[in-house]
N, C-alpha and C positions, 0 to 999 in steps of 0.2 A: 660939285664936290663937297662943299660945304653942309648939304643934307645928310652924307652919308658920313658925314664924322661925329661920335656922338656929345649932346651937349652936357654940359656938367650935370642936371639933371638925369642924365638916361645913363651916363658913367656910373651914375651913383646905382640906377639900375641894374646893370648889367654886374656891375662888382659885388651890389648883396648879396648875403648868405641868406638862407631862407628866417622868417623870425619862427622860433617853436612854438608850437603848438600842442598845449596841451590835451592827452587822450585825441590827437589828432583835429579836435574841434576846432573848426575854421574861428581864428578872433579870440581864443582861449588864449590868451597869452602871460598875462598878469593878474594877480588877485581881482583886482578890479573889473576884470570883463567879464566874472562870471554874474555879478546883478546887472549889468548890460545884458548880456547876450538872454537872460531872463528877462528882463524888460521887452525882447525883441523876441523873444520867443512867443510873450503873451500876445503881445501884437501882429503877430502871425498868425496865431488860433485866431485873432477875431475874426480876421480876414478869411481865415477855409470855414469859419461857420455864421459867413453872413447867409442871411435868407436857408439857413438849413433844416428848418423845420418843416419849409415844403418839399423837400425832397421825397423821391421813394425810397425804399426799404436798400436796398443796394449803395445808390450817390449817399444818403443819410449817414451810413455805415462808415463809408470810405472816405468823408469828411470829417465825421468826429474822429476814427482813427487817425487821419491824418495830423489833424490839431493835435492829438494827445502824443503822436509820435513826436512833435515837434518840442513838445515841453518834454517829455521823457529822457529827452538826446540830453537836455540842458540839467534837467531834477536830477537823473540817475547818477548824473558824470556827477555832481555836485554833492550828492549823497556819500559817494566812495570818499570824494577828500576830505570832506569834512570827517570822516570816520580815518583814514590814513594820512593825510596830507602833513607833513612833520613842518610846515610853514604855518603859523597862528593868523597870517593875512588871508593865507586861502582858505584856512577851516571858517573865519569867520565870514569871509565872504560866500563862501560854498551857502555857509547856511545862509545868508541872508534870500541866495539864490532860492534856495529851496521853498523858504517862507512866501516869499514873490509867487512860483508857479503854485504853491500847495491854494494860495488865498484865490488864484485866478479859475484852479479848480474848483475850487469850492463854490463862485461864482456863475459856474457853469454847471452843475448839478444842483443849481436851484433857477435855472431858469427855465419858468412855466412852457417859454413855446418851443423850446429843442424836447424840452417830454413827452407833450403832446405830439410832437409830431412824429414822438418815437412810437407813442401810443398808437397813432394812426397809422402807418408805416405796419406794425404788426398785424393791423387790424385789415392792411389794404388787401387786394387779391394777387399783387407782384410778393408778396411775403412768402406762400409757399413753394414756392418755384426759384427761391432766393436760393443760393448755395449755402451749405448747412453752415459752414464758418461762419456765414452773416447772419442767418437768424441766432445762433448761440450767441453771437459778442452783441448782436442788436438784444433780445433779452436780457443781458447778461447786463449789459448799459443801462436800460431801462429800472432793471431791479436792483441797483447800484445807486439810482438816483432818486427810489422810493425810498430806501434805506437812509438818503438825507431828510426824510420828507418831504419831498417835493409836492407828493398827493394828499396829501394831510389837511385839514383846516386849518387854519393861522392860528389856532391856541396850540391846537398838536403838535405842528409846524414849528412855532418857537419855543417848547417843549422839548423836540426834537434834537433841533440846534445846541439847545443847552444841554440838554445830557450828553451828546457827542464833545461838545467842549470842555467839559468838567472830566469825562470818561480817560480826554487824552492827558489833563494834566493832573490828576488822579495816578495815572497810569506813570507818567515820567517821575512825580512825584518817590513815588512807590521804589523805583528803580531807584532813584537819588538814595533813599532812604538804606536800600538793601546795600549797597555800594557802602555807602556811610559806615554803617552797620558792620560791614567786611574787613576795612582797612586797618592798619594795622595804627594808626593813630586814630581811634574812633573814642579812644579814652579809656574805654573796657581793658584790666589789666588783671592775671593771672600771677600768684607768688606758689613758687612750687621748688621742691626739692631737687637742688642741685643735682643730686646722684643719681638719680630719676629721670632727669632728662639730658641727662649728659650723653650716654651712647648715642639718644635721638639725635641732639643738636650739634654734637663735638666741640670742635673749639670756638664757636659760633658762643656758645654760654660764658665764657669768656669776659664778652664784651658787653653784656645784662647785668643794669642794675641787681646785685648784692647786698643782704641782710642775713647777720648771725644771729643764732638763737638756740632751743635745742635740737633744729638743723636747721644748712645751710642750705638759703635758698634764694633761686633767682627768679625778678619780675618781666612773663612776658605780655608782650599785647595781646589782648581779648579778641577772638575770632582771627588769627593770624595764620596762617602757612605752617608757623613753628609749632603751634598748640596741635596742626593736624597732624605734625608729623612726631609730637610726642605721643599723641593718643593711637599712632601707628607700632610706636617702636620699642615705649618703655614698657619693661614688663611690670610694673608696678602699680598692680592693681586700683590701688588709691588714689597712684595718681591720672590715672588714665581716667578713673572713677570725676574728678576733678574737671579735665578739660570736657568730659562730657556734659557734665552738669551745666558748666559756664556754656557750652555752647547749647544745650540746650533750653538756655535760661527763656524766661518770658520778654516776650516783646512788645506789651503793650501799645504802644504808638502804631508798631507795624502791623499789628491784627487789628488793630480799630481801621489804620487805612486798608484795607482787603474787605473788612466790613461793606466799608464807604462805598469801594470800586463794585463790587460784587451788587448793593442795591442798585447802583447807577448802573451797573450792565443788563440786570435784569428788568431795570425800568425798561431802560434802552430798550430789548427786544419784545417785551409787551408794545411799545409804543410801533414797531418795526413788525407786527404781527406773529411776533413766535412767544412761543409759552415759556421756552425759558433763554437763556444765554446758552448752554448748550445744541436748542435747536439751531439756533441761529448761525451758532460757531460750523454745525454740520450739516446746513442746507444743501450746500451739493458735495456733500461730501462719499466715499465709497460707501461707505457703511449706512449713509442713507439717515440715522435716527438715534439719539440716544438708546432706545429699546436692544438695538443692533449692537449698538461699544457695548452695554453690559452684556449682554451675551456673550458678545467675545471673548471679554474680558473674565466672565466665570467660568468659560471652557476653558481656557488660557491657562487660569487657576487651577481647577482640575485635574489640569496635563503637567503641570510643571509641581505640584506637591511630593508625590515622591521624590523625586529630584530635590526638592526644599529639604525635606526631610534628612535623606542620604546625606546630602552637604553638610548639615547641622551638626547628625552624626559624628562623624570628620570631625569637624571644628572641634567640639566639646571633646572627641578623645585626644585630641592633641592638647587640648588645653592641660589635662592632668597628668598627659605622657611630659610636656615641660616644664611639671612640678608648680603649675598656674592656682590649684585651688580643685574644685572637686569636676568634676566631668559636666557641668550645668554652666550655658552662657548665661553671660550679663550682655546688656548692652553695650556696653565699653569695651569687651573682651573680642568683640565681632572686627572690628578695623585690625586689631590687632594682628589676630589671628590668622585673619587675609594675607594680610602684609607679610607677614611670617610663612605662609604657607606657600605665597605665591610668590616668592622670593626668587629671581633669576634662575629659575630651573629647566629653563631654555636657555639660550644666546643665544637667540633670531634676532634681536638686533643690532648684533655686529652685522650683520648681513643686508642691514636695512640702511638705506642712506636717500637723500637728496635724488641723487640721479641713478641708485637703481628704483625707485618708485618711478621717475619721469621714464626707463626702460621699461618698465611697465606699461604704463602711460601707450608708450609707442608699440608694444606689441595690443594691445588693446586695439589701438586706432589701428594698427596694419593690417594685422591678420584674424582681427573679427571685423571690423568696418570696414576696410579696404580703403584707409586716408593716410594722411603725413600730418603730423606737428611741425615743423618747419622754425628753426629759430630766428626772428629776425633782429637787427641792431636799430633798436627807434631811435628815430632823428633825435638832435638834442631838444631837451625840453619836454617832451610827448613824455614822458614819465616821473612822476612825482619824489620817485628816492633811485639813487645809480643801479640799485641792488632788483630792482622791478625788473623783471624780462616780458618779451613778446616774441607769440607763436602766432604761426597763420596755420591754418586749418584748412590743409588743402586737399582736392582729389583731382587726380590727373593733370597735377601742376596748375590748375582753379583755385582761388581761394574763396572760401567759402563760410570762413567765420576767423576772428581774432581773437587771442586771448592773451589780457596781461596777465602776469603772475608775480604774487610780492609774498616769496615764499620764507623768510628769515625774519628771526627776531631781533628788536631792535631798540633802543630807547626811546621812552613815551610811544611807543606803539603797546597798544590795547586792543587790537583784534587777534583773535585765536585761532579761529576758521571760518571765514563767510565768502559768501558769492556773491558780486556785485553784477546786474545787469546792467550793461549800457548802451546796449541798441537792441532790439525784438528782430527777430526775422521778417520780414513785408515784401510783397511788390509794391513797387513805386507806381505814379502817375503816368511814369516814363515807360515802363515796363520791366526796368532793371528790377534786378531783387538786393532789396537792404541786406548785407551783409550783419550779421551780428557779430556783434564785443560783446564779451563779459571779464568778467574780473575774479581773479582768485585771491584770497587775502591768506595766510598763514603766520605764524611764529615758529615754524620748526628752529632747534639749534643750530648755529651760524657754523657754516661746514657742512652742518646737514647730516651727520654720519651718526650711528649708532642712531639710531631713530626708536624709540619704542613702538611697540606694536599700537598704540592703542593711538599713536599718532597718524602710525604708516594708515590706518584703518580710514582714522576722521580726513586723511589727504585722497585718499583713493573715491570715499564718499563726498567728497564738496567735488570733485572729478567728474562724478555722474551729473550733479547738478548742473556743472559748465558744458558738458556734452548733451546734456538735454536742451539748452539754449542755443549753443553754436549750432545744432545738427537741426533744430527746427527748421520748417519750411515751410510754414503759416501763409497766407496771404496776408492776412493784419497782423499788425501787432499782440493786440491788445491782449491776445491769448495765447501767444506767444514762449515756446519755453517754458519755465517753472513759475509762471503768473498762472497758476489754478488754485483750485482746493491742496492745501498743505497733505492728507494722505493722501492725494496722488503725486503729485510732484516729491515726494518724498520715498517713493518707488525705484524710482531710478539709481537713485543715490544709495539707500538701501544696497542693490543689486551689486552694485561697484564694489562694494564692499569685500564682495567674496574674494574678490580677486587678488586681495591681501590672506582673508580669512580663509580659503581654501590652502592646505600647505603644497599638495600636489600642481597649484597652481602658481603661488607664490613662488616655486621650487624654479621654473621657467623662468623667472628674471633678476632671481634675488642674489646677490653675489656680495660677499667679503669687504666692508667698507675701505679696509685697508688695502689686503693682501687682491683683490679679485676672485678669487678660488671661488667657486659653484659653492652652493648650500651642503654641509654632509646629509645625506640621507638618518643621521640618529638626530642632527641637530632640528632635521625637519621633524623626526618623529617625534622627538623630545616638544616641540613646538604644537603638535597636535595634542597631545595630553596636557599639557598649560593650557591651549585655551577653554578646555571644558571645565577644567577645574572652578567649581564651586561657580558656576556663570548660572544655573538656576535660582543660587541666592541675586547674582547680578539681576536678569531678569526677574526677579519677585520685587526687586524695588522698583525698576519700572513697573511691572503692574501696578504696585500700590498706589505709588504717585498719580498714576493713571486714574484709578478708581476715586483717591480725593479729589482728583480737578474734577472728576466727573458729578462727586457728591457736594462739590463746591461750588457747579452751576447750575446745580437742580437746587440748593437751596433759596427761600425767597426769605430772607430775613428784615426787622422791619426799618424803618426809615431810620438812619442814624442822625442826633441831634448836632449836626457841626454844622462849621458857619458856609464851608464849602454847598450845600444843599438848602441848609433850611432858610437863606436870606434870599434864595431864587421864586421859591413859589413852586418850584418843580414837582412834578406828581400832583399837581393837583388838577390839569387841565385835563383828564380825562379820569376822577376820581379812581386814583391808582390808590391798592389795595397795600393792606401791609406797611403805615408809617408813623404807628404808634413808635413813641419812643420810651415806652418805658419801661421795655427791656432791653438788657447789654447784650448788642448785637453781634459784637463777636465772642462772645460767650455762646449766646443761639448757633452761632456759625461752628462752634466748636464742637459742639455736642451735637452737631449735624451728620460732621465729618467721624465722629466716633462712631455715630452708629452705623456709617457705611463699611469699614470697617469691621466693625466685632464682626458679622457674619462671617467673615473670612478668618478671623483670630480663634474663634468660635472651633472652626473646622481644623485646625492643625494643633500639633502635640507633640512636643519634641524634647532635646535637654536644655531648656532656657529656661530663664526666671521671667516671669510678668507676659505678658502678649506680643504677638511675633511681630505685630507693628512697635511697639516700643523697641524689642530686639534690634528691629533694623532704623532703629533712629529717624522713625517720620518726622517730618520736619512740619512744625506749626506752619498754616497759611504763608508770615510772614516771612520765612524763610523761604517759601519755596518759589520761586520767583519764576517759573513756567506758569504759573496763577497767571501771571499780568501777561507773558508775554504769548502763550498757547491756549488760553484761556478756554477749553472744553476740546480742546485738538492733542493733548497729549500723549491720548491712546496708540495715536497714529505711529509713535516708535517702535513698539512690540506690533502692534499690526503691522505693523512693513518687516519687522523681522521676521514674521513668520512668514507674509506674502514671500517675501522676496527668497527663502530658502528654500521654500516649493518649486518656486520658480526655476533657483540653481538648482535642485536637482534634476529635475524632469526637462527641464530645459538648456543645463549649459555643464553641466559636471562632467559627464563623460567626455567630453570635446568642452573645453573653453573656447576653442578659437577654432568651431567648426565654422564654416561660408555659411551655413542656412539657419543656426540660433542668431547668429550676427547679425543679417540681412532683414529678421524678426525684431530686433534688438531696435534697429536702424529704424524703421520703418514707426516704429514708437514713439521714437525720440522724435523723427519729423515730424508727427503729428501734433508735437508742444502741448497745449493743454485743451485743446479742442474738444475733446472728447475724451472725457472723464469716466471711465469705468472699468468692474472689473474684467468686461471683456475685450479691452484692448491690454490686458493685463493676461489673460487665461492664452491670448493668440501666442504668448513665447514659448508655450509648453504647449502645445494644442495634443500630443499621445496623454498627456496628464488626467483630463476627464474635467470639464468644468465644475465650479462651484458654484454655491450663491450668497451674498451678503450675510447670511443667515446659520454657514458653516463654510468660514475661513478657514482649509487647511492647514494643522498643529504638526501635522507625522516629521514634517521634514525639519522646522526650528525643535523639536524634540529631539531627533535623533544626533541632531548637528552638536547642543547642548550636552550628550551626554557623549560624545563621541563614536556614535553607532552608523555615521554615514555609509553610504551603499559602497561607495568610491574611498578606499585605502592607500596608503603606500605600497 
């Protein structure tokens, strides 16, 4: 009798609650287990890769992915909180986590006998007969851990390391600095006329230091939100003339460090075998070559100048039709005029909200994929703020992927839109299949209603991203989902987009934030002519931006004298060319990017003052902060606008939510990043006619841009 009663011990079992766990991870419980469960993570990779360099090409494969799945479970979850985590214990343990498994990597992409043996492995006769997933991620490994030098000679080698080191905190620097630079206490302060900015700011002016004189004016901060939204709103030439200048004052410090990063990257991919940062940025990328982006990118140009034109047009007569000055832009006159012109001439979104985008969302999944979103209640704990929801991802009541979503805005949160991975899709050792997590991050407004388009757009697009993850169905990880070349993972998401940007499409789930009421059919039409408006000037600044990151990595300017480089010795172990100092390096950098440039300013002629790159307010190096973080991948947004409108037409326009574009759609998405090309891209339109890297189809982002779709109201 006595056995089966239970002891104070097993009472105390039996009565606990479960303890949470965070993102589900067994041990996650408190700030503290995340440099634990790091700690034990590394020590688990030693363990799947003792003796692995004699393995073949196959075991070789599915032990290093194994190790990296095991630190990724731990890095990934730890990357999101520290990026959202509203607890200052877990952001800083999160990173301590990260720091842990980043250094254990690093330790493992320079050890001589896992390369070798990946080397041999490729070389052995079980390699071609390998299933193609594994020679691509075994490559793909191998040429990931040349890129640290691994194969290098010891001068190279720690040549190597050092430019990698300096490149990252170069890099974060850069960032610090652009933020700096942003905020609205940065010290930078603007005194401008009361009357002037008062429509813009309201009673906001108010509450702004004040000084009288022969007018009355108030001080706001330099580079702020307010200055953008005067240079949007006042009609005051002067002073618009003003917030433009100060914003596009000189940056000194920030162009010297772009200098800085720009030599250090191009060493970098000399040392790493490509000629410039550009190649290197597009090794496997669609387009194949820098040769291939300018192409694109001058047809691109080409196709959208009339359209440039026409828009210009437009602007400058409205400027004189509202007693602005004579029919000729200024730079200043360009925001303005926007704003002005694109002033709420729709309502689409009253009709936009929180949950009809996730109605969306579910017609998508149902009736092109044939799945469920599923909302579940996570245990306590497993989510980092109350406001976090979980969906499971299911087909035929399976589940088969998880997704949190932290869709509202909030204090001290700083993410806008990202997608956080935290498990890849794999088979196990077991044979089960890893389930993937991802993570959706937003700041929509709290209620969620009245939504702008341009949000409902960027929510629909991180959408593509999470279903190109969840729907994977990889064998490994490693290439898993949206871990490929940025223009092709950026395809997906692209694509998603329509299904906002189409009206006839949006039409299907968009409904009355308030009342419920269906979309009117004028309010959709009305919705179709806003969005073409003046969207070739949109896209001509993407181009630009495009063409200087691209003129930005083909320059090789020479060695800058600061202390971050010149007390390393760096560039000198393989007589690296180009490190005179004495010329002003970004000066050189400047007059680089000019002459990339003028050819295209060159070629257009319209009602403006000065060159149509000043027009549109290019932004020096150091403002433009896609430099650091796309560094020669820029191009990749207009190329995916175009790819992907091809795509919507010939493959999803007349039927969004036909079973056989779907089931094409699907079939993409499970391939994750395996297979990088653009004929896993051409299969969703296959009546379309293929293309080749060399002539990316324009007809269809043309048509779409001016409102000449095949498919109307």
């Amino acid at each position: 009798v006595r056995g089966l009663v239970p002891s104070g011990d097993a009472r105390a079992f039996f009565l606990a609650r479960p303890r949470p766990q965070l993102l589900g991870i067994e041990g996650l419980e408190g700030p503290r287990d995340f440099p634990r469960l790091a700690e034990e993570a590394v020590a688990g990779a030693r363990g799947d890769l003792e003796g692995v360099a004699a393995k073949g090409p196959i075991e070789l494969v599915s032990a290093l992915d194994g190790a990296s799945n095991r630190l990724c479970r731990v890095a990934d979850a730890a990357e999101l909180c520290r990026n959202v985590h509203p607890n200052r214990d877990f952001v800083d343990s999160a990173s301590e986590a990260v720091s842990t498994v980043a250094s254990y990597m690093g330790e493992v992409n320079l050890d001589a006998g896992i390369y070798h043996g990946m080397v041999r492995a490729e070389a052995s006769e079980d390699f071609s007969s390998a299933p193609l997933e594994t020679r691509t991620v075994l490559r793909h490994m191998r040429v990931s851990m040349e890129h640290e030098g691994i194969h290098l000679l010891e001068a190279e080698k720690a040549e190597c390391l050092q430019l990698q080191d300096l490149e990252q905190q170069l890099s974060f620097n850069l960032v610090q600095h652009h933020e700096q630079v942003s905020r609205e206490d940065s010290g930078d302060t603007l005194w401008l006329p009361v009357e002037a900015v008062r429509g813009a700011l309201g009673s906001r002016v108010e509450g702004l230091p004040r000084r009288s004189g022969s007018t009355d004016e108030v001080l706001l901060p330099g580079n702020s939100m307010w200055l953008e939204q005067v240079l949007k709103n006042t009609p005051c030439a002067s002073t618009r003339r003003r917030v433009y200048e100060a914003q596009q004052a000189p940056d000194d410090e920030g162009d010297l460090g772009m200098a800085e990063l720009l030599w250090v990257r191009q060493r970098l991919a000399r040392v790493r075998g490509y000629g410039s940062w550009n190649e290197y940025a597009q090794r496997e990328a669609l387009l194949q070559s820098p040769r291939r982006v300018a192409s694109f990118l001058e047809a691109a140009w080409d196709r959208l100048r009339p359209g440039i034109m026409a828009d210009l047009s437009h602007l400058a007569a409205e400027k004189e039709r509202l007693g602005l000055g004579e029919a000729r832009l200024e730079a200043w006159d360009l925001p303005m005029l926007l704003q002005h012109c694109r002033r709420e001439r729709s309502n689409v979104s009253e009709y936009l909200s929180y949950s009809t985008l996730m109605r969306g969302v579910d017609l998508v999944l149902s009736r092109l994929l044939g799945l469920r979103l599923v909302s579940e209640t996570p245990p306590s704990g497993e989510v980092w703020h109350p406001s976090v929801q979980k969906f499971t991802l299911q087909e035929d009541g399976k589940v088969i992927g998880i997704l949190y979503l932290d869709p509202f805005a909030r204090a001290g949160k700083t993410v806008q839109s990202a997608q956080f991975t935290l498990q890849g899709s794999k088979t196990l050792v077991s044979g089960d299949r890893q389930t993937p997590i991802t993570t959706l991050v937003f700041s929509l407004p709290i209620g969620g209603a009245g939504i702008p388009v341009s949000y409902a757009v960027t929510f629909m697009h991180e959408i593509g991203h999470a279903l190109h993850s969840l729907l994977s169905r990889t064998e490994l990880q490693h290439l898993s989902g949206t871990r490929g070349t940025i223009d092709f993972v950026e395809f997906p998401s692209h694509l998603f987009e329509h299904f906002v940007l189409d009206p006839a499409c949006l039409a299907t789930y968009a409904s009355h934030a308030t009342t419920g009421t269906e979309m009117p059919s004028e309010v959709l039409e009305s919705f179709r002519r806003s969005r073409t408006e003046f969207a070739h000037i949109e896209a001509a600044q993407q181009l630009m931006y495009a063409v200087v990151d691209q003129a930005f990595y083909e320059c090789h300017p020479p060695r800058p004298l600061v202390d971050g480089l010149d007390q390393r010795g760096i560039g000198q172990a393989s007589g690296a060319a180009g490190m005179s100092g004495d010329a002003d390096p970004a000066a050189l950098v400047a007059k680089a990017l000019a002459a990339a440039v003028e050819p295209f300013d060159r070629s257009i002629e319209g009602p403006f003052v000065g060159s149509f790159t000043k027009l549109l307010g290019l932004s020096r190096p150091a403002k433009f902060d896609h430099l650091v973080h796309y560094g020669g991948s820029y191009y990749c947004y207009l190329f995916n606008r175009a790819l992907s409108a091809h795509v919507w037409r010939h493959g999803f326009e007349a039927d969004p939510w036909a079973a056989e574009p779907g089931q094409r759609l699907r079939a993409l998405l499970e391939g994750g990043s395996v297979v990088q090309s653009l004929g896993v891209i051409e299969a969703l339109c296959p009546d379309a006619g293929g293309f080749s890297a060399e002539e990316v189809p324009l007809d269809a982002l043309i048509s779409m841009l001016t409102g000449n779709e095949s498919r109307h109201l």
